[in-house]
C-alpha positions in Angstrom: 20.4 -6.5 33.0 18.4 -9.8 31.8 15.5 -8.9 29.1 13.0 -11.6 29.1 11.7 -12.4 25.6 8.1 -12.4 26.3 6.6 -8.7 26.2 8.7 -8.9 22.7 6.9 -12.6 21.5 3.4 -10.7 22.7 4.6 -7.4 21.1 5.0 -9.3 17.6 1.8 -11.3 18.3 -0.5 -8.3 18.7 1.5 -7.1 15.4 0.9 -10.2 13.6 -3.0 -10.0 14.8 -2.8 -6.3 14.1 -1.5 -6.0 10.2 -3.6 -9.5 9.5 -6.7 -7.6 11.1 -5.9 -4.3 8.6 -6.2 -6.7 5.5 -9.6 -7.6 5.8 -12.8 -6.1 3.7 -14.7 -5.6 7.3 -14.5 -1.6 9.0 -14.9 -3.3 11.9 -12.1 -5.6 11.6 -10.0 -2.6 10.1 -10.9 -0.9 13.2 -10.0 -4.0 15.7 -6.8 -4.3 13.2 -5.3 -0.3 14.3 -6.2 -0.8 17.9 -4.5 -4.4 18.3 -1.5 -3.0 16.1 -1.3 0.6 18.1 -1.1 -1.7 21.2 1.3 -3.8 19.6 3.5 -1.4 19.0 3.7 0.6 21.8 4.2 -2.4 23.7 7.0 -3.1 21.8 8.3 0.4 22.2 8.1 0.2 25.9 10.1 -3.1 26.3 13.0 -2.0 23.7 13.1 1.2 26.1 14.7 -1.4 28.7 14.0 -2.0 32.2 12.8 0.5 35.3 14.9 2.7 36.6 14.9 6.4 38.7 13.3 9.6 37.7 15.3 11.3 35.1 16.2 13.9 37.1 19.9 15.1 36.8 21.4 15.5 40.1 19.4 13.8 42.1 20.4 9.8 41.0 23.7 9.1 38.6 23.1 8.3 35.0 23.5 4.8 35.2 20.2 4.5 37.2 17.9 6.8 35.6 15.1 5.5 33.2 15.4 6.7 29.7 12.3 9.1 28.9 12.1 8.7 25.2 10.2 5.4 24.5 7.8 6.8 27.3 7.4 9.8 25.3 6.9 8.0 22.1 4.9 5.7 23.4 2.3 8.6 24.7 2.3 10.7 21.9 1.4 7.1 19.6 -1.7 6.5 22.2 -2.8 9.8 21.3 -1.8 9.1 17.2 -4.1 5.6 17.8 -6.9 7.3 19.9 -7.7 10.0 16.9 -7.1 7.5 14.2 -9.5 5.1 16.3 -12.3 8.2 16.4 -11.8 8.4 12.5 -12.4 4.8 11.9 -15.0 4.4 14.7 -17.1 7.3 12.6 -16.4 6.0 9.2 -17.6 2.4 10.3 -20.5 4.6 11.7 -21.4 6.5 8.7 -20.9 3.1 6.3 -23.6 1.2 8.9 -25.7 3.6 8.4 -25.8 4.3 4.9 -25.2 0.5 3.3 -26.6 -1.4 6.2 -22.9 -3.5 6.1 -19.6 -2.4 7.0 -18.3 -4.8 4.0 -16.0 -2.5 1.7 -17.3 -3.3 -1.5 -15.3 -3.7 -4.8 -14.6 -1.1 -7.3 -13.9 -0.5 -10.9 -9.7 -0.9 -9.9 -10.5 -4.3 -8.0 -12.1 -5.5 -11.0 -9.2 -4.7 -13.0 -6.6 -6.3 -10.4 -8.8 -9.5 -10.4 -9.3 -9.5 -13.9 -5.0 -8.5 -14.9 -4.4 -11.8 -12.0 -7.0 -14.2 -14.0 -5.7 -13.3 -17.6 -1.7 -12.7 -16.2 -1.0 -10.4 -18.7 -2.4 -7.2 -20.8 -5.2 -7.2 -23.4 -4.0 -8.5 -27.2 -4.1 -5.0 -28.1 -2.1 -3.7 -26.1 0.5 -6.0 -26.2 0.5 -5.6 -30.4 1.4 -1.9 -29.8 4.4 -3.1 -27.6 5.4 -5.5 -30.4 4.8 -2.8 -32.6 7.0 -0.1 -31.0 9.6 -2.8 -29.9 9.6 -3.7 -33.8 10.2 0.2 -34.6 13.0 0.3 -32.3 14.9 -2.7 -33.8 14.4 -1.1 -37.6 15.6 1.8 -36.2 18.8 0.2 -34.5 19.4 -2.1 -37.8 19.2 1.2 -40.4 21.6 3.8 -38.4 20.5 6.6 -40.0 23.4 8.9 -41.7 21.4 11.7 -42.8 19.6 14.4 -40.7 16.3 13.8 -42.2 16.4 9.9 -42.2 17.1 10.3 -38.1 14.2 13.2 -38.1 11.5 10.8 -39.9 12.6 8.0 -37.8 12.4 9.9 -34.5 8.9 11.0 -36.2 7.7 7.3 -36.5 9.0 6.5 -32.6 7.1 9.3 -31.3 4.0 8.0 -33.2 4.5 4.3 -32.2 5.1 5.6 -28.6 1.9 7.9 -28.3 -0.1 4.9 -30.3 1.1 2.4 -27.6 -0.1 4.8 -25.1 -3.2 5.0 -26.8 -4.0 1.6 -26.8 -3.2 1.5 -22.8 -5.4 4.6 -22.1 -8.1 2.7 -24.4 -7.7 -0.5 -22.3 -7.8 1.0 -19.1 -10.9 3.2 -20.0 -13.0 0.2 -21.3 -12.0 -2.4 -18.2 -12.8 0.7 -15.8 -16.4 0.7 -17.4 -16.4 -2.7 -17.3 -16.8 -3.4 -20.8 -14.7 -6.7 -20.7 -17.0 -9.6 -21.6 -14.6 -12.0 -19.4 -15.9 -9.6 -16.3 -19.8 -10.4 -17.1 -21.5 -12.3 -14.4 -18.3 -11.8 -11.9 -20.3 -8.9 -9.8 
């Protein structure tokens, strides 16, 4: 039995299209995206099930000649899977037209947070002087050793506060770019 490589170069083709598709900011590329990917797939399904063969019908042809059922299967119930999520897409695309006028997804308080944590590379100054902070803690701690109860009790004490102040400072910092607060964010709508 000779495969030939081409429904498998098409098969990762209308993948490649497919997941490329699903990346873009358009519903109606999104939507394109599943339906080029579902076809992908299940044509990749199909050709990995291998080649024709007889009715899987037990005595009637030998086992050798019968064509196996499962990718057939799979590959039915996953037109069915595509079809519904197609539906979905087809009436959120709908819905979005109708309400925005576009089918452009547009950017929210967490995208302006990704682009701004990309631009700077790194967290805000304050929360990075809480880090220091409770990284500082942890050396003292490690350099003292502690032989008493209460010196390892009041040093726990000052981790715990160092730890929920650092935790603080992130809450803080998340809060404020999530209002866009962030002057470097000005003028980047």
């Amino acid at each position: 039995m000779t495969i030939t490589l081409l429904p498998f170069a098409a098969a990762g083709a209308l993948i490649a299209t497919g997941v490329t598709l699903l990346l873009e900011r358009s519903l109606v590329r999104l939507l394109a995206g599943v339906v080029v990917l579902g076809n992908g797939v299940n044509l990749l399904i199909v050709t990995s099930g291998g080649g024709p063969g007889s009715p899987p019908i037990l005595g009637r042809f030998a086992p050798e000649e019968m064509a196996d059922p499962l990718p057939q299967a799979m590959v039915l119930t996953a037109i069915v899977i595509t079809l519904g999520v197609t539906a979905f897409l087809l009436a959120m695309v709908h819905r979005s037209w109708q309400l925005t006028g576009s089918d452009e997804v547009q950017d929210d308080t967490e995208d302006r947070r990704v682009r701004l944590r990309a631009r700077a590379g790194e967290l805000s100054e304050a929360v990075r002087r809480r880090q220091e902070e409770y990284r500082r803690l942890l050396a003292e701690e490690r350099v003292q050793r502690p032989t008493e109860k209460e010196a390892r009790r009041r040093l726990r004490l000052r981790r715990r506060e160092a730890l929920r102040l650092m935790r603080h400072a992130i809450r803080e910092e998340r809060a404020r770019q999530a209002l866009a607060l962030d002057p470097e964010l000005e003028g980047d709508d």
